[in-house]
C-alpha positions as CSV (number, residue, x, y, z in Angstrom):
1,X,163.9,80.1,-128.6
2,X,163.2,79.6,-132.1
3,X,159.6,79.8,-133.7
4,X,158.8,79.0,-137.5
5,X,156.4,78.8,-139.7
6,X,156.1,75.3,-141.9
7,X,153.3,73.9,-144.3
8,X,152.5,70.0,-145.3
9,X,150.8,68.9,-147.9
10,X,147.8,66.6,-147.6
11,X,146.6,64.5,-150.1
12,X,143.2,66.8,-150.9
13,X,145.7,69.7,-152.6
14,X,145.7,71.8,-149.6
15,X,148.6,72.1,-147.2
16,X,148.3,72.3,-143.4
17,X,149.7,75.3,-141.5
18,X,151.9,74.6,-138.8
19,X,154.5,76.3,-136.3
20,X,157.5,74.5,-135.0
21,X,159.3,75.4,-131.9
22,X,162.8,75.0,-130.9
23,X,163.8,73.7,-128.1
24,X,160.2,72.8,-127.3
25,X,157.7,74.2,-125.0
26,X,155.8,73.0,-122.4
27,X,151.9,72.7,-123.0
28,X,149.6,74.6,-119.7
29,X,146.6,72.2,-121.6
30,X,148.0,68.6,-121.8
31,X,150.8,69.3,-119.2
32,X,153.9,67.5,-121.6
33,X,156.6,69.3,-123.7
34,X,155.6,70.4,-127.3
35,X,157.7,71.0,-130.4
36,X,154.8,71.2,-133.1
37,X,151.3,73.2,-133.0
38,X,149.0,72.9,-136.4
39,X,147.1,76.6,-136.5
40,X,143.8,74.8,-138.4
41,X,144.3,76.6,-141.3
42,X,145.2,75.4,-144.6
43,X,146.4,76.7,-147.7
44,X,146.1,75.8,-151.9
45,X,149.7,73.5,-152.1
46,X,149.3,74.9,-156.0
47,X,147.0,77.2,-156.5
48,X,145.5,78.1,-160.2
49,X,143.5,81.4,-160.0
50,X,143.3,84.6,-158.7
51,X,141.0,83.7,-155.8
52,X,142.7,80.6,-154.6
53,X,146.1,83.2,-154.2
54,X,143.9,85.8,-152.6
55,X,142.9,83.6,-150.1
56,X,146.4,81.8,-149.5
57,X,147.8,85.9,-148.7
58,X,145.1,86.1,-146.4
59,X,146.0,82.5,-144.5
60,X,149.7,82.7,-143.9
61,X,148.9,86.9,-143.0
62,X,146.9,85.6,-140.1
63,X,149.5,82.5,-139.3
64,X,152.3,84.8,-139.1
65,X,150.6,86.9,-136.9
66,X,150.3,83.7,-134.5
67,X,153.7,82.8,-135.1
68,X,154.7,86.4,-133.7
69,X,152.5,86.0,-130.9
70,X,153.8,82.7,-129.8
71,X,156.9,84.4,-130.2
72,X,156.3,86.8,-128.0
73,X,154.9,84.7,-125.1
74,X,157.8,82.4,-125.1
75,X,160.3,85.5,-124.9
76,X,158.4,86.3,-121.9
77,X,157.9,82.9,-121.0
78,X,161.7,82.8,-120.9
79,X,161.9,85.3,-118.3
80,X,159.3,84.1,-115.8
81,X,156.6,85.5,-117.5
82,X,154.4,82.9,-119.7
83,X,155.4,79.5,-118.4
84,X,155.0,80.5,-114.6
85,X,151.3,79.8,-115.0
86,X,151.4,76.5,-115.7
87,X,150.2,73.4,-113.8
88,X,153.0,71.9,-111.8
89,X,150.6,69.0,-110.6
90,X,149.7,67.7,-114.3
91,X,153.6,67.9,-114.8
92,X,154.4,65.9,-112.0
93,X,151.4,63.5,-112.6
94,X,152.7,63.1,-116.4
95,X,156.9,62.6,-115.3
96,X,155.8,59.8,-112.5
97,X,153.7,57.7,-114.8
98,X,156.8,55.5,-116.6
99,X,158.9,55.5,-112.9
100,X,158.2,53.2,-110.2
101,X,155.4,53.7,-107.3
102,X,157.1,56.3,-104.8
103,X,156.8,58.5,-107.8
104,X,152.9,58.0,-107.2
105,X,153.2,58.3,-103.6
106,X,154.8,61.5,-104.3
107,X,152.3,63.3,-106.4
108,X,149.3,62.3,-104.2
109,X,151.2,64.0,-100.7
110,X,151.8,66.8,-102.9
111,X,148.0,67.3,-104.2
112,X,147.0,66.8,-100.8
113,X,149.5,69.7,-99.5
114,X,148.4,71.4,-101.9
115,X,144.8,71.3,-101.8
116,X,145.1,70.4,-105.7
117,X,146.4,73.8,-107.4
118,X,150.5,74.4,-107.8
119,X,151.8,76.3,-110.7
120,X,155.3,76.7,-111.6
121,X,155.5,80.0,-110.0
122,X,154.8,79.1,-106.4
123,X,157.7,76.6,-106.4
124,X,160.6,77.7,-104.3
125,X,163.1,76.7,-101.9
126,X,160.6,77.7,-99.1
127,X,158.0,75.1,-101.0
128,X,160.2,72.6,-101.0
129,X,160.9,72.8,-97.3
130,X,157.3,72.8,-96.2
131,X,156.1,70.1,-98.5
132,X,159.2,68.8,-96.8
133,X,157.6,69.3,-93.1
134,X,154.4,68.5,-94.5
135,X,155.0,64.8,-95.4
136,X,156.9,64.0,-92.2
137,X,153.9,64.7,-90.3
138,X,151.8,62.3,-92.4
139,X,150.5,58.9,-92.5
140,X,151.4,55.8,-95.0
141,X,149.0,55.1,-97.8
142,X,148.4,52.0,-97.0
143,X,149.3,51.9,-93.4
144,X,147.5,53.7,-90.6
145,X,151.3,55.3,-88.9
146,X,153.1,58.0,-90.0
147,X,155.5,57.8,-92.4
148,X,159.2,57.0,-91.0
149,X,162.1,59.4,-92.3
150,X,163.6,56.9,-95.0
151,X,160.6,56.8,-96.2
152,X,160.1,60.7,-96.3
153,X,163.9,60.8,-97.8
154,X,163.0,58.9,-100.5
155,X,159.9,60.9,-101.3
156,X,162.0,64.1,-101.1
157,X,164.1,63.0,-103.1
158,X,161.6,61.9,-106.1
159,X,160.4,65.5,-106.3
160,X,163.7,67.1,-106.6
161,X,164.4,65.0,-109.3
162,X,160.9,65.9,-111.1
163,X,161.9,70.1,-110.4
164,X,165.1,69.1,-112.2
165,X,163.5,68.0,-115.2
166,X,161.4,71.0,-115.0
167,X,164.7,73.1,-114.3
168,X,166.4,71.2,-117.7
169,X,163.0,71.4,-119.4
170,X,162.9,75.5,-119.2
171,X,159.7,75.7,-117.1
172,X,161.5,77.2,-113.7
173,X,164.3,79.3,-114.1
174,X,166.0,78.8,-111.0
175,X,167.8,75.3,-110.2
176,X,165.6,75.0,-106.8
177,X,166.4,71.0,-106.7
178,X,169.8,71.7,-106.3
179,X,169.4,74.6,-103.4
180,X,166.7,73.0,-101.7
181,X,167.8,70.8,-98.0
182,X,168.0,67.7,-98.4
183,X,166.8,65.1,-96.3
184,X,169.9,62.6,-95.3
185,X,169.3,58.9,-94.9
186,X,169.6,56.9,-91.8
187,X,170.8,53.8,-91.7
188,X,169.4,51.4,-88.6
189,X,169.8,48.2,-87.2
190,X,168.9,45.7,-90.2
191,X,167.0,42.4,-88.3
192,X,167.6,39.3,-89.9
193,X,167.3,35.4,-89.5
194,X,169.4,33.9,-87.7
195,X,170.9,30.4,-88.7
196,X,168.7,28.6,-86.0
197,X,165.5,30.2,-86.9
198,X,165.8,29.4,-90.4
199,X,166.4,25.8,-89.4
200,X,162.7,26.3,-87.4
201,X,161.1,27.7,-90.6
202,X,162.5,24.4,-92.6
203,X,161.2,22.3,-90.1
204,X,158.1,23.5,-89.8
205,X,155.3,21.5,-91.7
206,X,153.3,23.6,-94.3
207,X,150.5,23.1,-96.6
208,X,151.5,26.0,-99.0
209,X,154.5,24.2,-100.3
210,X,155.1,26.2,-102.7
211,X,155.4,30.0,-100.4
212,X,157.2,28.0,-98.2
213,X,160.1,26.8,-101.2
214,X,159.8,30.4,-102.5
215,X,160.9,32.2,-99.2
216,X,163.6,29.6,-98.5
217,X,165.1,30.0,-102.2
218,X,165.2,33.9,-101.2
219,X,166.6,33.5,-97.6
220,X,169.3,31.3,-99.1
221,X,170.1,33.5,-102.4
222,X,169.6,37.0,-100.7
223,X,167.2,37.7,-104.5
224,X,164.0,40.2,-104.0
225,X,160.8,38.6,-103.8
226,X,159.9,40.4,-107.2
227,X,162.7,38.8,-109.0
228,X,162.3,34.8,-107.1
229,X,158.3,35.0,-108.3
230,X,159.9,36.4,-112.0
231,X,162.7,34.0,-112.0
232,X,162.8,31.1,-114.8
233,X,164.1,27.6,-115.2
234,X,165.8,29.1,-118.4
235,X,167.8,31.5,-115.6
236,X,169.4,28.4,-114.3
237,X,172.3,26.8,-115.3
238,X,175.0,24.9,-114.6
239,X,178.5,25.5,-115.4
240,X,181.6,22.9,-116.9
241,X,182.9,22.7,-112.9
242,X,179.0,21.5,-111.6
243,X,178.2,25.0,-109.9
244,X,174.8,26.3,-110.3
245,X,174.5,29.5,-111.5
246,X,171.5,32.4,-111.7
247,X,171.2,34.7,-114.0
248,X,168.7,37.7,-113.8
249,X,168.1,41.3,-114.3
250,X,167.8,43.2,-110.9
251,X,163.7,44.7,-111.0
252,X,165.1,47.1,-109.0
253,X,168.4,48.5,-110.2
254,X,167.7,47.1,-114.0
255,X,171.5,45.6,-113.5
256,X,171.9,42.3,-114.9
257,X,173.7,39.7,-112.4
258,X,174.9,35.6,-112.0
259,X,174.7,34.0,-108.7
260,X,176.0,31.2,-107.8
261,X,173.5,28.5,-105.9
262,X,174.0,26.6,-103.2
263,X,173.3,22.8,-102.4
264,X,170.2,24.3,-100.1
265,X,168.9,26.7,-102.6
266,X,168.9,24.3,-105.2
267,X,166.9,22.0,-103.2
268,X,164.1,24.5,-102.7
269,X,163.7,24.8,-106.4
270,X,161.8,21.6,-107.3
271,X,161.7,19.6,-110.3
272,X,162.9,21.4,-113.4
273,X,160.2,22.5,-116.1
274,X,159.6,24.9,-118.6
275,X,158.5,28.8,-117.5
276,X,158.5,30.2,-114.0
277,X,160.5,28.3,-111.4
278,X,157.3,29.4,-108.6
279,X,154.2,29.5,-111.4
280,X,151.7,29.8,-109.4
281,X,152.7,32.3,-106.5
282,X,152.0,35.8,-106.3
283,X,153.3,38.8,-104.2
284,X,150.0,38.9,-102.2
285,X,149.9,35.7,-101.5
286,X,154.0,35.0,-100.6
287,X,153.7,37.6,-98.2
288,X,150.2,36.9,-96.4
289,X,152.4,33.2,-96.5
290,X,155.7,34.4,-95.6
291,X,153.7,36.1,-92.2
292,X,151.9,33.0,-91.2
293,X,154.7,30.7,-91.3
294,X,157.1,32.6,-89.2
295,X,154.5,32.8,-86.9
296,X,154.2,28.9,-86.7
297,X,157.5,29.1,-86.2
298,X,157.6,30.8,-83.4
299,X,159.0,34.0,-84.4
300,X,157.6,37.4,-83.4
301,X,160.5,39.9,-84.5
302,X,158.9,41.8,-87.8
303,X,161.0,40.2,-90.7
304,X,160.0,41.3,-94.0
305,X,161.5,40.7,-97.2
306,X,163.7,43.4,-97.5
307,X,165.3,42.3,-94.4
308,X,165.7,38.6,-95.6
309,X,168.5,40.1,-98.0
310,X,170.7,40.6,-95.0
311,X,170.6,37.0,-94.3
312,X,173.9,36.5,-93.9
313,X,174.4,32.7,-94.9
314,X,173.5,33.1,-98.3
315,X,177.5,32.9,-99.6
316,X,178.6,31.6,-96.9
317,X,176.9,28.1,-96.9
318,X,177.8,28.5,-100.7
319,X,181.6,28.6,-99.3
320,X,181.2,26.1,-97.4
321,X,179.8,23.6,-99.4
322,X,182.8,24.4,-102.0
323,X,186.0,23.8,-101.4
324,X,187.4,26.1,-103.6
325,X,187.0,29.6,-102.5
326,X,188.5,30.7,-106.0
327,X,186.2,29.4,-108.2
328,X,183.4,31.2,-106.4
329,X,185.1,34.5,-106.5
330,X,185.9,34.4,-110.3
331,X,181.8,33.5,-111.0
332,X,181.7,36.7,-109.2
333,X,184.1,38.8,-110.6
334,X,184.0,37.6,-114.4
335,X,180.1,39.9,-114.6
């Protein structure tokens, strides 16, 4: 750890006093890492008389002192000392802002558990394996039933990651993430439509036309709901041999991929236009949809979205409708 003292000059003939800190530190006030601290003192960039050098002496006399003070607390910092105080929750709060919402899930079962204090030197193995035990005994945000164990793996598994940033950033000096249990996945039965209901759910009349094309288009292309409501007619297009092809970045996985389109998912499209291929259709409102219509057509297993990516006809009626298999592999195989 390296700590030195640095001026800038400011446009009123004074220079600001300033430490820099290498590699940088981690701030107990705003909770984020920090490389620079300005002392609020200044000093004459050129100074003329007798006073104005007296006064500069005195200045960088009482900045040094800092500087050896900071010094000091991050060598003890560095051994478990200084940085062990800090707030874990702002930490946490701060890392999970830029990631996606199980980040947020996260950080509220862990201010619950516990009861809104956590500093860097309570966390442990042992932590981690009752906040562990903790959120498998607790309910869904949203949901009123407790939270099922994929769900609670993938919680787990965003705060490891967060006490491994810690770990890298120098706040915990033991690699806890990687000794801690982990929580293995499951993998159970994946329900799906079958070929027959989704002939049901195309027969059935519906006034929200537009729902009804949007959750066809995704049974039939095996695409997340996010990314058939984000989809564009500019994402479209058709090659030299006639195929329909879809281009799009995963929300997801943020891994750009080309389908190609069947006859059927072509047909739930509509007319081509400019912008979004389903303008005026929400997530809310697809879902609350999606719900209704399976129940008009007469089917009570739970099918989400999530499980309409198992639909299994997606390539095959693709196949089908195109005699050669070939061409469909290389459209494949050439991203």
């Amino acid at each position: 750890m390296n700590v030195k003292l640095y001026s800038r000059p400011r446009s009123n003939g004074m220079s600001s006093l300033y430490l820099k800190y290498y590699p940088a530190i981690f701030n107990n006030a705003t909770g984020e890492m920090m490389q620079y601290e300005y002392l609020g003192l200044n000093v004459y960039t050129s100074p003329a008389n007798n006073d104005q050098r007296a006064f500069n002496k005195q200045a960088m006399e009482l900045a040094e002192k800092v500087k050896c003070k900071r010094t000091l607390e991050c060598f003890q910092g560095s051994f478990g000392i200084g940085k062990g105080d800090g707030n874990f929750l702002v930490y946490f709060y701060k890392n999970s802002q830029n990631r996606n919402g199980k980040y947020n899930a996260v950080y509220h079962y862990l201010k619950m558990f516990t009861e809104g204090r956590c500093s860097f030197k309570d966390l442990s193995v042992s932590f981690c394996d009752r906040f562990r035990d903790y959120m498998t005994k607790q309910e869904c945000i949203h949901y009123n039933k407790t939270l099922e164990h994929n769900s609670v793996a993938g919680y787990y598994t965003a705060f490891l990651h967060i006490l491994q940033l810690a770990y890298k950033d120098r706040l915990i000096q033991e690699n806890i993430a990687s000794e801690a249990n982990k929580i293995h996945w499951t993998h159970p039965d994946k329900e799906y439509l079958t070929r027959v209901e989704l002939e049901k759910i195309e027969n059935t009349v519906w006034d929200d036309v537009e729902a009804k094309n949007a959750f066809l288009f995704a049974c039939y292309t095996g695409i997340r709901c996010n990314d058939v409501l984000n989809l564009e007619w500019k994402d479209i297009r058709q090659e030299d041999d006639g195929i329909f092809m879809v281009r799009l970045k995963v929300s997801k996985s943020k891994c750009a991929t080309c389908l190609p389109l069947s006859t059927k998912a072509i047909g739930f499209m509509g007319k081509q236009s400019k912008g979004r291929i389903f303008p005026n259709l929400n997530y809310s409102r697809l879902r609350r949809q999606m719900k209704m219509i399976l129940n008009e057509a007469g089917i009570t297993r739970k099918i989400t979205f999530h499980n309409i990516l198992y639909y299994p006809l997606s390539y095959s009626l693709f196949i089908v409708e195109n005699s050669n298999f070939l061409i469909f592999l290389s459209k494949l195989t050439q991203q």
